[in-house]
N, C-alpha and C positions, 0 to 999 in steps of 0.2 A: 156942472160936473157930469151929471147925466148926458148931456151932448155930447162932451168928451169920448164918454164910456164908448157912446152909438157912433160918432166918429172912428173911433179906431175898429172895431168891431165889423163897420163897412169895410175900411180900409183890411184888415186882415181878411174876409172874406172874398174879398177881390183877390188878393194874393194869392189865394187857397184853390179859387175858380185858374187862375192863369198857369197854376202849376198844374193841374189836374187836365187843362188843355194841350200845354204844354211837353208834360211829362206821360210817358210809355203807360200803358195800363195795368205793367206787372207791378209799379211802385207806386202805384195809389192810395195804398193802405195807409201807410205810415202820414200822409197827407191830413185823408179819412180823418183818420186817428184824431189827430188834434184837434178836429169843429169837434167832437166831444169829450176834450180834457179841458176844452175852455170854458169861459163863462156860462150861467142857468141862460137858458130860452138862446143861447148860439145855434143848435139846430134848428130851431125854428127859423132865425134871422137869415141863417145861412139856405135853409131852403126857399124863402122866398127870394132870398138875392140869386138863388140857379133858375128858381124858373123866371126871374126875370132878366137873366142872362138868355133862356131858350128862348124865349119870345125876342129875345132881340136879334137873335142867333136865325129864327126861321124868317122874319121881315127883310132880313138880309138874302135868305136862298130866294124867297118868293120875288124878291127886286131883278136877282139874278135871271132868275128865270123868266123872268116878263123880259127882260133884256136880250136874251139870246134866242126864243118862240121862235122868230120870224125863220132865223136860217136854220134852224132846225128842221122846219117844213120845209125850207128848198133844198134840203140835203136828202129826205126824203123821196123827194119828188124825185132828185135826179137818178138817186138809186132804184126806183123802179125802174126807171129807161132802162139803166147798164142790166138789169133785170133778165129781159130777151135777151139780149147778146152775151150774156156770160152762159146763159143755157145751150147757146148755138157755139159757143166753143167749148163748152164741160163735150159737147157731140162730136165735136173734131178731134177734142185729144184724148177722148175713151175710143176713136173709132185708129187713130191715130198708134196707142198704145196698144192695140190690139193685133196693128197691122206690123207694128215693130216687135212685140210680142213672138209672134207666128217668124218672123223674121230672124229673132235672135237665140228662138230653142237649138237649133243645129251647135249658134255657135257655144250657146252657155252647156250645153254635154260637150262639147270640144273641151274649151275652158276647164270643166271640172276636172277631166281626164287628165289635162297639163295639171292643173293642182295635182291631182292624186300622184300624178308621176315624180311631180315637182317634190312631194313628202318622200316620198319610195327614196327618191338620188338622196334629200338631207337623210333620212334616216341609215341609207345605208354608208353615207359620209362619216357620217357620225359612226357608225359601227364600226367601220374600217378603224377610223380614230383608237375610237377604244379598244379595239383588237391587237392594234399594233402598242399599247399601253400593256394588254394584259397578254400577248404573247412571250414577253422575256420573262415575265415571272413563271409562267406555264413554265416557260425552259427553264429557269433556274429550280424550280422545285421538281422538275423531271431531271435536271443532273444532279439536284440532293439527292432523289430516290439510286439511280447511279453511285452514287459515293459510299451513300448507306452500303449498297448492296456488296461494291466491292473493296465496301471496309475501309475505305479514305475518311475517317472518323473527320481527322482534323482540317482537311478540305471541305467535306460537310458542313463542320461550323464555321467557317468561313462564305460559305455558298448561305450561312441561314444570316449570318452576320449583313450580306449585302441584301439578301429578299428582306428582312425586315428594316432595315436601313434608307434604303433606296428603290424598290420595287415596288414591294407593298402598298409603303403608304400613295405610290400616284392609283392604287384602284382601288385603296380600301372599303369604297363603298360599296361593291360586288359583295355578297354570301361567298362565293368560292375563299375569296381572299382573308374574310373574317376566318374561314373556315381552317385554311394553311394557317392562319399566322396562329392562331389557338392549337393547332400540332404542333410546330417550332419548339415549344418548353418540352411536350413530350420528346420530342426527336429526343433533344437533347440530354434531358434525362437518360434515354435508352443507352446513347452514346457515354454518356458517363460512366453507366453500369455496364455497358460492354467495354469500355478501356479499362475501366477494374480489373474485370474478369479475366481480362489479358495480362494485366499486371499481377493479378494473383498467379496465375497459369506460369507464368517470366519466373518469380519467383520460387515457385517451386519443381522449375524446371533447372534455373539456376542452382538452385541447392543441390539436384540431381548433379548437376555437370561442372561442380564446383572441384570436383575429385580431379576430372581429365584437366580444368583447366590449370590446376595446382601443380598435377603433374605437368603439362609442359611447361608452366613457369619455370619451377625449380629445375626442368631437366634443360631447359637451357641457361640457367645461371650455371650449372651444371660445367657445359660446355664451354661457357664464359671462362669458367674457374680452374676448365683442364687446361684451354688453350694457355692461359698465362701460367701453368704451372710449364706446359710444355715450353715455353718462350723464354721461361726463367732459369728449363733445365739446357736449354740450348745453347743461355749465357752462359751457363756454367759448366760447359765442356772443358775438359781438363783438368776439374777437382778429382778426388780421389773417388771410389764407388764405395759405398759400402752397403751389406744385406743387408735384404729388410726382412722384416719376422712377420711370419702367417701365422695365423694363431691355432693352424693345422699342426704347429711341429715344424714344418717346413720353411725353409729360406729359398729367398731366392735373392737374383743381383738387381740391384736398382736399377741397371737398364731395362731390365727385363718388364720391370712394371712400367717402365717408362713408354714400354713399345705398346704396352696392352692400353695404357690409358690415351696414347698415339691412337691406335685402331680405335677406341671407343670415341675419343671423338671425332673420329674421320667418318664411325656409320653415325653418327649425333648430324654430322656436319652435312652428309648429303641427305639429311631430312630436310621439308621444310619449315624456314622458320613461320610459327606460327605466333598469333596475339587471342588475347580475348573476345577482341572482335570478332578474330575466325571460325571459333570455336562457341560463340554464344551470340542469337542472334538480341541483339540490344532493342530493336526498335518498340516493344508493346513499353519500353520504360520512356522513351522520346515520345513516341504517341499519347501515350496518355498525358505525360506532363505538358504536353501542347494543347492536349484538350484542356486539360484542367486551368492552364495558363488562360486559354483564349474565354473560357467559364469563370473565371476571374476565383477561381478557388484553388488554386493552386498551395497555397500553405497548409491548406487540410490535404491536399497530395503527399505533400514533404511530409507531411507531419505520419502521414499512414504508412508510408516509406520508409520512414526510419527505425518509425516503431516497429514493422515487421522487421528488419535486416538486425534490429538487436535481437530481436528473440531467434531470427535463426540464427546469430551468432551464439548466443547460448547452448544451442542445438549443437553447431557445430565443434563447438569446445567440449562439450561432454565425452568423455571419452570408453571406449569399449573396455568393459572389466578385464578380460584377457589380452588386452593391448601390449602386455611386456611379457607377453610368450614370444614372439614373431618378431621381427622386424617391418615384415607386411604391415601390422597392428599400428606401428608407428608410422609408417609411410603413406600410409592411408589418413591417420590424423592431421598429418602435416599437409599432404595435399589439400583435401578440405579447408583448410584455416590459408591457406597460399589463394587459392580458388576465391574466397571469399573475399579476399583483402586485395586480390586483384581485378575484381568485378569493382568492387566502393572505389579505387583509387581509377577505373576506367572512365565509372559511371562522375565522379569526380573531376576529373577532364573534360569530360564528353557535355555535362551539361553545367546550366550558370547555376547554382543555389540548389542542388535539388541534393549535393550532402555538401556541405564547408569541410573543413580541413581540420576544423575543432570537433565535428563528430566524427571523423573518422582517426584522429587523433582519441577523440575519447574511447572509442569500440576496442583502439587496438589496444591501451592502454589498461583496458578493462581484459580483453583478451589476453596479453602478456601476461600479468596478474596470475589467471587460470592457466596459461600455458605451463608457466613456470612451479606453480604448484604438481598439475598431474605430473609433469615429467620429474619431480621431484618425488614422488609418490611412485611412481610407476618404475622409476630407474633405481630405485630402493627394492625392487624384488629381482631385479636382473641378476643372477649370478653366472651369466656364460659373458665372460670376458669380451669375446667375438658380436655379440649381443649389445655390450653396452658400447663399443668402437664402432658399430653402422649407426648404432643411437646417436654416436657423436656425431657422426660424419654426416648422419642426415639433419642437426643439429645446427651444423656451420652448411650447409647447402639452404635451409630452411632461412635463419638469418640473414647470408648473403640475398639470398632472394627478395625479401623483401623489405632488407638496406637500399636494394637498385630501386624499388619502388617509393623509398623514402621515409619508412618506418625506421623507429631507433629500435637497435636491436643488443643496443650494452649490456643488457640485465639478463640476455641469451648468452652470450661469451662469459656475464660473470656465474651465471648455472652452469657452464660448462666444467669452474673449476669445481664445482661441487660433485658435479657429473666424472669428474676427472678422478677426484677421489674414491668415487663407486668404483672407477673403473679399478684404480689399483686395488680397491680392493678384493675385486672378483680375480684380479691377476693373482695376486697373494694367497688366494684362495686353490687358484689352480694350480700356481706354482708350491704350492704346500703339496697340493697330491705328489704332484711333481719329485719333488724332493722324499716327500716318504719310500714312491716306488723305486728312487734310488736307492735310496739309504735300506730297501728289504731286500732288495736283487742284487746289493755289495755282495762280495763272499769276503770284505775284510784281511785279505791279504795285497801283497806287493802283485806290483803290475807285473808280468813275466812279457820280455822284451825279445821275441828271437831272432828279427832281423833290423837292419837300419830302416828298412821302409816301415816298420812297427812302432819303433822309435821317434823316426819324425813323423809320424801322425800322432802319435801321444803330444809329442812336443809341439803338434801345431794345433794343438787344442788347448793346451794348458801352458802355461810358460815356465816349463822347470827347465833348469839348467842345474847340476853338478857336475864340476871338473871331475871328481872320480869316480864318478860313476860312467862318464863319458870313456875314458880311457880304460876301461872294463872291457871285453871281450863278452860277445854275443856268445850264445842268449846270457841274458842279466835280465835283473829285478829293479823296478824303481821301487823306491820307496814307500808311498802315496797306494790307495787301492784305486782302483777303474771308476771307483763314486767321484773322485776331486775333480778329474776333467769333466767328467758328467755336470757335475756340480757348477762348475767354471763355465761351461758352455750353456748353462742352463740361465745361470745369471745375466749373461751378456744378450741371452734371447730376451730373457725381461727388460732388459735396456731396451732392445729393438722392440718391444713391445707399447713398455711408455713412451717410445717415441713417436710411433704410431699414433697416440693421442695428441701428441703435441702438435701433429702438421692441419696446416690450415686455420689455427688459432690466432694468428696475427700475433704474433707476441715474438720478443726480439732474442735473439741464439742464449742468451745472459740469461732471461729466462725460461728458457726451456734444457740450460743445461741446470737451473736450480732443481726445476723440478724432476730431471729425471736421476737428480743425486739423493734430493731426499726421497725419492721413491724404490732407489737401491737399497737406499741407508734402512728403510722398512723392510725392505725385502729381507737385508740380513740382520736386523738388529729383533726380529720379532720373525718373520714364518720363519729361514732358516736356523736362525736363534733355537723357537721353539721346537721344531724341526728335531734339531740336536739335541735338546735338553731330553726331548720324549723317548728317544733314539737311545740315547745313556740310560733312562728310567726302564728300558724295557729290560725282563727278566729274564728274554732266551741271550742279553747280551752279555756275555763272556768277558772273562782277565783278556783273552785277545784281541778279544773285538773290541775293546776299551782303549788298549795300545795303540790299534790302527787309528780309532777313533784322532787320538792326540795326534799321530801321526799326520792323519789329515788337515785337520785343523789348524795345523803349524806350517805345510802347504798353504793351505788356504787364503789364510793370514798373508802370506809373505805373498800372495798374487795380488790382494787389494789394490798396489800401486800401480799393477797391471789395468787394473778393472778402471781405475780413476783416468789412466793417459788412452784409457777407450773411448770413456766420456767424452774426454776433451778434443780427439779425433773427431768426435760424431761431429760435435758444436763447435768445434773451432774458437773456443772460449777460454782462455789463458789459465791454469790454475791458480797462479799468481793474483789474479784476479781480487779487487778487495771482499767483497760478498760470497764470495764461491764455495760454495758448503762442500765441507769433506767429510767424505767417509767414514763411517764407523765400524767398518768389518773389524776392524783390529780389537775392538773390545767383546764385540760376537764371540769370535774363535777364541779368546781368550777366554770368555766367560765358560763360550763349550768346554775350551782343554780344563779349565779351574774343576767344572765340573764332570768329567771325565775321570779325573784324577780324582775327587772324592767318593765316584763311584768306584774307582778301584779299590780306596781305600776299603769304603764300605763291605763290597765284595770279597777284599781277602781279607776282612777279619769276617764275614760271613761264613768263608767257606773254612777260616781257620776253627769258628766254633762249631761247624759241622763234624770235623774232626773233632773236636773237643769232646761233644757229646758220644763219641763212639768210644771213650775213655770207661774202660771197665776195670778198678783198680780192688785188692782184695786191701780194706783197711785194717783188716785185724789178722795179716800174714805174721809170721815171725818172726820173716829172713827176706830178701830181693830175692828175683830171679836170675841175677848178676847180667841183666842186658837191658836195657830201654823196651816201655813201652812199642806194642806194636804200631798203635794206632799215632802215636810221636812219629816215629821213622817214617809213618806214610805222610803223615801232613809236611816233614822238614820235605822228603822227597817232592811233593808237592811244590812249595816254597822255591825249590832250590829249579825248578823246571821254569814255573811260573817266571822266576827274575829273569833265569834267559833269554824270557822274552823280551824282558823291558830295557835289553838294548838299547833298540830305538828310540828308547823313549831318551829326552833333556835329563844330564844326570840326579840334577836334582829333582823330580818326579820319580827315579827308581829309588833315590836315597831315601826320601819320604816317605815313600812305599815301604819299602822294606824297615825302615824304623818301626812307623806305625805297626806291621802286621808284627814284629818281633813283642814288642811295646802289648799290642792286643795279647798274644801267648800268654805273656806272663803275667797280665791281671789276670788272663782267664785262669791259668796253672795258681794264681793266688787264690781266688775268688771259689777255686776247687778247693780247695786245702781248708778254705775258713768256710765253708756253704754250714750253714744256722742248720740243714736239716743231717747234715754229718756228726754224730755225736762223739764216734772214737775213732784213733787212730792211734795204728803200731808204729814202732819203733821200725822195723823191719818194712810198713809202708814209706814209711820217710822214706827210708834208706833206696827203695824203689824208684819213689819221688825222685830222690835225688838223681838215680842214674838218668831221668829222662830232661831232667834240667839241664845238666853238664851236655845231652845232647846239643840243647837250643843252646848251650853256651858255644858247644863245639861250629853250630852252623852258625851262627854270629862272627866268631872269626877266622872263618874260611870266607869271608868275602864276597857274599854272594853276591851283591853290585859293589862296582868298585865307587871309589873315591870317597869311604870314608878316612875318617884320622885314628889309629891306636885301636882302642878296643871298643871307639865311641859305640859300635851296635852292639855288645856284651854289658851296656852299662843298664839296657834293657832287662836286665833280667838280674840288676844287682839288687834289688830289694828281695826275688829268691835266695839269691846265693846268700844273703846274708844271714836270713831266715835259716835257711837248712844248714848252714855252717854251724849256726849255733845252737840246733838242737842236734847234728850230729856230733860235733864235739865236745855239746854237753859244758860250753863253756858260758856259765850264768854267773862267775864272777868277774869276769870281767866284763859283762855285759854291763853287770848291775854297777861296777864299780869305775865303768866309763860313759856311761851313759850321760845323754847331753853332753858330750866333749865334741868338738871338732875332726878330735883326733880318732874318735873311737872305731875302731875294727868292727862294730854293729850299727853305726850310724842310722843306716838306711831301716832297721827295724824299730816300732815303733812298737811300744809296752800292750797296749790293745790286743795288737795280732797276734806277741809272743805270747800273752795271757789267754790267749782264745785257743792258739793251736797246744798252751800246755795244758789247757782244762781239758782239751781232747784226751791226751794222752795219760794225764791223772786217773779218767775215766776206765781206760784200759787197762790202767794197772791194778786198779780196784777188783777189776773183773777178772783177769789173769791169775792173780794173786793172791786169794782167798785162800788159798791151804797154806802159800810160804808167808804168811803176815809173822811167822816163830822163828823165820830166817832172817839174822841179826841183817846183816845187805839189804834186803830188800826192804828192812821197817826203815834201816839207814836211806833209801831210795828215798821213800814213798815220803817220809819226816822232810826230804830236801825237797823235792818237789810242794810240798805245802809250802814250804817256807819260802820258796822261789815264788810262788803263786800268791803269797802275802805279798811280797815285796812288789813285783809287778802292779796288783792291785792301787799297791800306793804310790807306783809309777806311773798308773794314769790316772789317777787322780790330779796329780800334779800333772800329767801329760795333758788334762784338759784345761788346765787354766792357762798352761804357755799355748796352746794351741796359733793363739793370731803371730806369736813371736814364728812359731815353728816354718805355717803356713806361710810367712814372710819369707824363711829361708831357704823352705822348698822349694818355692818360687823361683829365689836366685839361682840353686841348681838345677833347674829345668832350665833358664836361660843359657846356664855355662852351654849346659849340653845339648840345647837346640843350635849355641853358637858353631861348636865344637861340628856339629851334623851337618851345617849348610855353608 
């Protein structure tokens, strides 16, 4: 077994030797390694097996070398021979190299000098090269500074667009170029904030010049708007003419404005025409949006764009505080907001996106809005008629103007009718002065007519006609005072006036003959209505001026029919018509005459209790004067003047008259006789009384207007005569013994009043008669009169229980005898 061990232990150490031979001497270790991870006494075994490898190892070189001695020495040998002779040519070719040396200095400085030349040609080859590389950017950045200089912004970013594009980068390795291409963001910058600054400057240069370009918009829609009026009055040669109303008072003929608005567009016409373009230089708003476009920021362009043009739309629409003093004030508004609306709709055209059609749809839409307010604001303090008719006119110029640019402009035409109604009523307002300065400078009498050419000028202002008055002999009177035609010409100029609002409204004859009927129907149903009613209220106006009043009014009335086939001339609109509003003067002048006539009335029972109170009667006389009061004869004389006036008047107006003012007499001649603060009265006042009653009996029928029946105006003053019948004839039994009959010859006296005027007289007798109370007669008087004054007492007593029977019957003869009157 131990053989074994030292067997293998040979064998592996041999292994160990041939790899160690074998192998490089950087990996010997790991060989090393294992003679000492293996068996006790291996290093020992293994170093004697290496040196007895070297020992075998050197018996080998020492063989070798006995082997090869011999030619070692003849190799030797030989080489000393070649020995001499390599010394004697080292001498030929050091003397050789020396002589070629000296030989080839000329040509090796020749040589260097071709090199040196030969660098000089590349380098400046080379230079050329890159010269011609960095000469177009040289140029293109010397015609940036060019562009910069003379403001060609947007060609500048095009010229930086191709230097860093295509220039640049073939030299970017030069400093200069680093240098350009790190300026480029600045340029740009600069250029950004210099198109700004021109876009700012544009903008509020355009605000400035928003006024002129307003005006000529409008003043050629203007022109637009004469030629086709003129084109349309051209068609219509051979209608009839009719004037037209300046709101100076003055008319003139339709042609005549026809000519002036002819001439004004003929100096319109040889202007030229101009656009916004001409008048506003557009380009810092193209420039910059090219810049900003080509900077790829363009939407913060739009966007800084819009935001300012709202706010100066804001600006714009604000409107000057005294704006509806002037027509300037409006004309000047207008123009502005035309101006502005025709820059957005330019700039709208002119570029792709930079406003759509929805913002400037929303601007106007917004604008409208506040248009339509100020002017609803502002035309509400207008009170010059003339005033609010250019407001119109500049209203439908305004509209038309910027319908041709493509704004809706419905919500202007429907302010107009609002605007329409201001106007009438500044008309109504002037035509109210109007009508008072008539109605003060009347003198209330009949027209004095002295020749036919007097006559037909009345007549061609007013449309009266009477046959009998016609066939009258010059000079004559008409009827009417010098107010009616005034009055009649005055209305028909307020036609021509509202018509005046209606032109240019687009609206079709149908309605424009509605509205200028209910703006008559205003005119007289309300200012000259009131007009007349104030006119009747007033206190310097007189019984005559009352009459003429009616007078008038009853002309007036009967023209309406006139005033309506006027209408229907202007419009040429059928009265037939189904819608066609008719007039209402007929309840005006009715309403004046209704009140007219209660002013009369009023009046002469006013002036009858003036006279009344100048009544000075002595109540405790004796005897009469055997003649009528004075102050009686003066009022019947009154009475009796006064009705001759009322001729003229519809009979029924004087019969009413004169009832009423009789009627009023004799409550007052009652209401004297019973007055609570009168305590006595004679026998002998009666009797006085009486004479001034039978007067008012006497002028009652003598007729002072005619067409009563019988003694209908005597029946006025039957409650006196009843009254004093029966205390002068002293007849209280049949009073008392008819009383409540039908039949009774005292009907009309009523227990009350005969109790009250016999307590008077009881009174008086008491006082009279204090010494004869022992004269048999007079205790006999005084005993009846108690006894009459019991009986009455318990005549109204029972008078007050029948009362609602009574009041029922009185009733019925107030009806006989209102019948009997009318």
């Amino acid at each position: 077994m131990a053989d074994n061990i030292t067997m293998e232990s040979i064998t592996e150490h041999e292994r160990i030797l041939q790899e160690i031979e074998s192998t490089d001497t950087a990996c010997v270790g790991p060989t090393l390694r294992s003679i000492y991870n293996d068996q006790p006494n291996a290093h020992k075994r293994f170093m004697d097996k290496l040196d007895a490898r070297i020992r075998n190892h050197d018996r080998e070189i020492e063989k070798m070398c006995n082997f090869h001695h011999q030619g070692f020495v003849d190799a030797i040998t030989e080489l000393l021979k070649v020995r001499t002779d390599a010394e004697k040519l080292m001498t030929q070719v050091t003397d050789t190299n020396r002589r070629l040396q000296e030989a080839g200095r000329e040509v090796t400085a020749q040589t260097e000098e071709v090199i040196r030349c030969r660098i000089q040609q590349r380098n400046m080859t080379t230079t050329v090269e890159k010269l011609q590389l960095c000469i177009p950017v040289l140029e293109m950045y010397s015609k940036l500074k060019e562009q910069l200089e003379s403001r060609r912004y947007y060609a500048a970013l095009k010229t930086m667009e191709q230097l860093e594009n295509v220039y640049i980068p073939r030299v970017s390795q030069y400093r200069f170029c680093q240098i350009m291409a790190e300026n480029l963001p600045i340029l740009r910058d600069e250029i950004k904030e210099i198109s700004m600054s021109d876009l700012k400057d544009f903008l509020e240069s355009i605000r400035k010049h928003s006024d002129k370009v307003g005006e000529t918009a409008m003043r050629q829609a203007q022109q637009h708007r004469t030629f086709n009026s003129a084109v349309v009055r051209q068609a219509g040669v051979g209608h009839y003419t009719k004037p037209l109303y300046s709101l100076n008072g003055q008319t003139q003929p339709h042609n005549s404005l026809m000519m002036d608005d002819d001439a004004e567009y003929d100096d319109y016409a040889d202007d030229e025409i101009l656009t916004a373009q001409d008048l506003v230089d557009f380009s810092p708003v193209y420039r910059c949006l090219h810049i900003y476009t080509v900077l790829g920021d363009r939407e913060t362009f739009e966007n800084y764009y819009r935001k300012q043009r709202k706010k100066q739309a804001r600006l714009v629409l604000q409107p000057q505080a005294n704006m509806h003093e002037t027509v300037e004030g409006y004309r000047r508004y207008f123009n502005q907001i035309v101006g502005f609306f025709v820059v957005e709709d330019h700039i709208l055209h002119a570029t792709q996106g930079l406003v759509t059609r929805a913002f400037t749809d929303e601007l106007w839409n917004m604008a409208l809005s506040k248009i339509i307010a100020v002017l609803r604001t502002h035309s509400s303090y207008c009170e010059d008629p003339d005033l609010v008719l250019e407001l119109k006119n500049l209203i439908v110029i305004f509209a038309d103007t910027l319908q041709g640019f493509g704004f809706p402009v419905n919500r202007l035409f429907d302010l107009l009718f609002e605007v329409r109604d201001q106007y009438n009523e500044t008309l109504l307002k002037k035509w109210a002065l109007v009508f008072r300065e008539i109605f003060e400078l009347d003198n209330y009498s009949p027209i004095p007519v002295e020749t036919e050419d007097e006559y037909k000028l009345v007549v061609s202002r007013f449309p009266f006609h009477d046959a009998e008055i016609e066939k009258q002999d010059f000079p004559k009177k008409l009827p009417m005072s010098q107010s009616v035609p005034q009055i009649y010409m005055q209305v028909k100029e307020f036609i021509y006036a509202s018509l005046k609002f209606s032109e240019s409204l687009h609206r079709s004859s149908t309605e424009i003959d509605d509205m200028l009927r209910k703006s008559t129907n205003l005119l007289l149903t309300r200012t000259l209505s009131c007009c007349l009613q104030n006119l009747i209220k007033k206190p310097h106006i007189g019984l005559t001026e009352l009459v003429q009043i009616i007078i008038n009014t009853t002309h007036l009335e009967q023209a309406c029919r006139y005033l309506e086939e006027f209408i229907t001339n202007i419009t040429n609109v059928s009265p037939e018509t189904v819608h066609t509003t008719r007039l209402y003067g007929l309840s005006t002048f009715k309403d004046a005459r209704h009140a007219a006539e209660g002013e009369i009335y009023t009046k002469l029972n006013q002036k009858i209790d003036e006279f009344i109170q100048l009544a000075d009667y002595e109540w405790g006389m004796t005897e009469s004067d055997g003649r009528a009061s004075g102050y009686l004869m003066d009022l019947i004389n009154f009475l009796r003047s006064t009705f001759q006036v009322f001729t003229h008047l519809p009979g029924k107006v004087a019969q009413t008259a004169c009832m009423s003012a009789c009627k009023h007499l004799s409550t007052s001649l009652m209401q004297m006789l019973l007055d609570t603060e009168l305590k006595q009265i004679s026998m002998g006042a009666i009797q006085q009384f009486n004479l001034d009653v039978i007067q008012c009996e006497l002028f009652a029928s003598s007729e002072p207007v005619p067409g009563f029946q019988g003694d209908t105006l005597q029946l006025a003053f039957i409650d006196l005569r009843q009254l004093l019948d029966l205390f002068m004839v002293w007849d209280w039994s049949t009073y008392l013994a008819d009383y409540g009959q039908p039949t009774s010859k005292y009907l009309r006296v009523n227990p009350a009043t005969a109790l009250a005027l016999l307590e008077k007289m009881k009174d008086t007798s008491k006082k009279n008669n204090i010494f004869s109370q022992f004269r048999k007669n007079d205790r006999d008087k005084q005993k009846l009169i108690e006894t009459v004054v019991k009986q009455l007492r318990s005549l109204f007593s029972s008078w007050i229980h029948q009362q609602p029977v009574l009041l029922i019957s009185s009733v019925r003869v107030c009806l006989r005898e209102t019948a009997v009157t009318f």
